[in-house]
Phi, psi and omega in degrees: 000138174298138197275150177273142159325323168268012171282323172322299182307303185301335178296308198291316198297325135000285211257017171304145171287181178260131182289175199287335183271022170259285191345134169295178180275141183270146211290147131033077166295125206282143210248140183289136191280130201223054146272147192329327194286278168348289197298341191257304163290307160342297191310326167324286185304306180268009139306305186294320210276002189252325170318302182311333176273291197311323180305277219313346161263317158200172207078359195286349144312338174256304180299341194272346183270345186295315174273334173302302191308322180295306212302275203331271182344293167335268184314335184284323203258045161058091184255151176264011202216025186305352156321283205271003153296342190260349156300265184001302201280327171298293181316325211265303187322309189307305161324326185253354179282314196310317193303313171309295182322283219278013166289300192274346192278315176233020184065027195211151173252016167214159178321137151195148196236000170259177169331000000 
């Protein structure tokens, strides 16, 4: 007796990849939360950190405490940018160590670079 086509056919279908309804379904990917509150600490975060720079140049009796209260807030409230809150939060530290320096150094609470 003649071998038939279809042993053939079950062989290859054997090595068929799995159609999409055998695949599981793949799970979700949790979509980043972008609700106001979110949106609001991020802007937090990247508020201490551009204060925080700024500060170490001028202002820093103001900026440096303006960026720690932000970076915290920031970090408190579930921020997507906790980098740049723990910048913030360094840069603002930095700001009040400059202040300390240029305090006990020269008796003064600002830069001067003459004589």
């Amino acid at each position: 007796m003649p071998t038939t086509p279809t042993t053939t056919l079950t062989k290859h279908a054997a090595h068929r990849p799995a159609t999409d309804q055998a695949r599981p379904d793949p799970q979700p990917q949790p979509q980043p939360d972008k609700t106001p509150a979110r949106r609001e600490a991020d802007g937090m975060a990247v508020a201490s950190f551009v204060l925080g720079l700024v500060g170490l140049l001028i202002f820093n009796i103001v900026l440096g405490p303006l960026a720690l209260t932000l970076a915290g807030l920031a970090l408190l409230r579930g921020t997507n940018r906790p980098g740049r809150a723990a910048l913030g939060l360094t840069l603002g530290a930095a700001d009040l160590i400059v202040l300390a320096a240029l305090a006990t150094t020269d008796h003064t609470l600002s830069w001067s670079f003459g004589p």
